[in-house]
N, C-alpha and C positions, 0 to 999 in steps of 0.2 A: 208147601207143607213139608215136615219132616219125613226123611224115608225112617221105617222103622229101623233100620242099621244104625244112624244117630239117635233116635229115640232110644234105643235099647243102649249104646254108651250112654245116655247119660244116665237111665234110669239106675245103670253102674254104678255110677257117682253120687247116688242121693241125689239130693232129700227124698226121704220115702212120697209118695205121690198120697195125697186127701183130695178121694176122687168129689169132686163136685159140678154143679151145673154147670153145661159149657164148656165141660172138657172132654176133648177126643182121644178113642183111643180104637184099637184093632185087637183082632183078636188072634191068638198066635196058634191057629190051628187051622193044619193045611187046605187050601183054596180059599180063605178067609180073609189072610192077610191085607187085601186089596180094600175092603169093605172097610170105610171107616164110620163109627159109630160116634154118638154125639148123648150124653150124659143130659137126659130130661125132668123134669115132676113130668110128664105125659108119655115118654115112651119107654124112658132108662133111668133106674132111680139106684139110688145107693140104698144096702140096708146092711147092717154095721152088728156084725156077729162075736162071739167070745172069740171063736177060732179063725175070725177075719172078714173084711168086707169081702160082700157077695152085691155085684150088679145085676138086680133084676132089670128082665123083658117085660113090658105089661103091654099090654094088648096087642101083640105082636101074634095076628089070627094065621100068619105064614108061613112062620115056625114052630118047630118043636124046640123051641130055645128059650126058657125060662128064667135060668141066671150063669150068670161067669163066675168062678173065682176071679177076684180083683188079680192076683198071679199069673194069671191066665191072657191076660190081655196088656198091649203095649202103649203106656200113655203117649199121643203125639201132641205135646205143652203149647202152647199158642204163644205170639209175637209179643205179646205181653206180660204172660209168664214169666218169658228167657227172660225178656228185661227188666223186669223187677228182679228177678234171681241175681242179675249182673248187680244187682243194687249201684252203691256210690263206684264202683267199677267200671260204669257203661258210659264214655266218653262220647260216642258217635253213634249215628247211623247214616250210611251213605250208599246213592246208587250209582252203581259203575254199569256202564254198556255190560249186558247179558250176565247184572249180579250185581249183589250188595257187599257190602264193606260193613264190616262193626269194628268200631275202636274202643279199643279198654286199656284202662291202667292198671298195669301189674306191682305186686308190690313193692318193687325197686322204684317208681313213679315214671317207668317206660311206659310209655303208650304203645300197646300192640293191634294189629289187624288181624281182623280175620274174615275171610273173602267167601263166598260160597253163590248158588245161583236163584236164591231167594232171599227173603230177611229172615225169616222163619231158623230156616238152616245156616247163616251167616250168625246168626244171635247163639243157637246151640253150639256153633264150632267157639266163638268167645265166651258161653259160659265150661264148657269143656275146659281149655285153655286156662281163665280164672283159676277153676280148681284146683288143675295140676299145676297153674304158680304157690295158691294157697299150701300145695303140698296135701291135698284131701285123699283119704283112701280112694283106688279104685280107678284114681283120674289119671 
């Protein structure tokens, strides 16, 4: 899984996050951070206000935690995500003894790596990467 340190660079870089079913995220307020949350119709639903998405709690009888600002919380993208983001970019996926390797073509048509000790977080350090070849604000 992403530590939110890389979550939070890419969240840097865009795309703005459409929070939907299935996606995890944390929330950025102290002792929280660890707790990660999973976007439901049964426990966590999105509701979609003028001044911004707001993530409702529903039937959460343990808390006094009824909704987030979407702001407020750190999306952690899943393994699938990155790699559709990588689009026609995303050359490889490979595992190395203690981590994965992702290869991608940057737009000189270099093949780059990028090594980290999951796929999850190997996939973010190559869409990162992508970026600041594209030359994207932020990256």
């Amino acid at each position: 899984m992403l530590s939110i340190e890389l979550a939070r660079r890419l969240a840097d870089t865009g795309p703005e996050w459409k929070p939907a079913r299935g996606d995890r995220f944390v929330l950025t307020v102290s002792g929280m951070e660890e707790e990660v949350f999973v976007i439901s119709d049964l426990t966590i639903d999105v509701h979609h206000f003028t001044g911004g998405d707001v993530l409702g709690f529903n039937g959460t009888t343990e808390w006094a935690l009824d909704s987030v600002e979407q702001s407020k919380v750190v999306w952690l993208p899943r393994e699938d995500q990155l790699r559709d983001a990588l689009g026609p970019h995303f050359v490889g996926l490979e595992q190395l003894e203690g981590g994965f390797v992702v290869s991608l073509r940057l737009t000189s048509g270099e093949v780059e790596r990028c090594v980290d000790i999951d796929a999850e977080r190997a996939y973010a350090r190559a869409l990162l990467r992508r970026r600041e070849d594209a030359g994207e604000p932020g990256a």
